[in-house]
N, C-alpha and C positions, 0 to 999 in steps of 0.2 A: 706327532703331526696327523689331521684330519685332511684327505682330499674329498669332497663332493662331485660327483657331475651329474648333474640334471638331464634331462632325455623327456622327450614328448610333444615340443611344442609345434606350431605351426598355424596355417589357416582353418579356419572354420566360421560356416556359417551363424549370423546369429539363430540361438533356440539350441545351437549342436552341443557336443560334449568334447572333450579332452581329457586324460588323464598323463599329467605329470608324473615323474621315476627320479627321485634323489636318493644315487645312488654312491656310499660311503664306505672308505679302504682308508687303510692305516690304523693308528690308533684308538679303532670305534667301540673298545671297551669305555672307554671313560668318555663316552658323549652322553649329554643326559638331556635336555629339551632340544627339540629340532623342529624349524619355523621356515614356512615357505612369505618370501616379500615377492612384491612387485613394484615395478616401475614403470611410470608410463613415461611418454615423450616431453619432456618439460614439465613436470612434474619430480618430488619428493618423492623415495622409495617409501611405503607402507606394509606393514605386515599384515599377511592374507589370513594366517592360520599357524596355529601353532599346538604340537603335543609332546608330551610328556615324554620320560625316559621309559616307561613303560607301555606307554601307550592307550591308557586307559582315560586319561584325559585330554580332551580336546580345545581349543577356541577360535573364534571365526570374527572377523570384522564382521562389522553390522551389515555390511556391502554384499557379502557373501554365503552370510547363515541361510541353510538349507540348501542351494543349488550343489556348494562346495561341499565335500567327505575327505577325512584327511587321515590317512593310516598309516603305520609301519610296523617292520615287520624285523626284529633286532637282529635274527637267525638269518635273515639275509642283506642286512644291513642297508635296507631300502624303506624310504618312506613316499607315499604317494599322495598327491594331490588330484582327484575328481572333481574336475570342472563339468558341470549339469548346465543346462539352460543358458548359456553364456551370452552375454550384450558385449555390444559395441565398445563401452567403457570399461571392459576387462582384457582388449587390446595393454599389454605392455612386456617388457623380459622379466619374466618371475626367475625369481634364487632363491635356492634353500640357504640354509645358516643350520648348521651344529653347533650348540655350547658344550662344551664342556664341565668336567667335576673341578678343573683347577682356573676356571672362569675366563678361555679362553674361544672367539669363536672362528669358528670356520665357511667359508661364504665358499660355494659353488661356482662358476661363471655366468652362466644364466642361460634361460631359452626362450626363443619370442615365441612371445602369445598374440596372435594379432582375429579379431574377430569382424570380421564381412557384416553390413547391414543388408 
């Protein structure tokens, strides 16, 4: 078993930053891509970003390339999302997700994002 719990969200204005904390306990030897979604209010969850088991590979909605940084760090078993420049329309609760080696995933709870015009 994989628990997640996310850490960071809240108010901010637009143009401000945030950075997200998905933060992973139990079995996080065997996690191997790990992808932050969001959801807004009436809307379908979409995937924000997503990296590799290593960390060395990245990718970003088209929504999000360049404002967003997405990193982690396996030794502390946290991966981070850097919200840059943030609009109005990145108001939603983003979740991380861990897949696993035996194709199994694990979803966080989530934490609002909600961004002020």
């Amino acid at each position: 078993q994989v628990q997640l719990v996310e850490s960071g969200g809240g108010l901010v204005q637009a143009g401000g930053s945030l950075r997200l904390s998905c933060v992973a306990s139990g079995s996080t030897g065997l996690i191997n891509g790990m992808y932050w979604y969001h959801q807004a209010q009436g809307k379908q969850r979409e995937v924000v970003a997503s990296i590799s088991t290593n960390g060395r590979t990245t990718n970003y909605a088209d929504s999000v390339k360049g404002p967003f940084t997405l990193s982690r760090d396996n030794a502390q078993n946290t991966m981070w999302l850097k919200m840059n420049s943030m609009k109005p329309e990145d108001t939603a609760v983003y979740c991380c997700k861990a897949g696993t080696h035996w194709g199994k995933n694990y979803w966080g709870q989530g934490t609002q994002v909600t961004v002020s015009s």
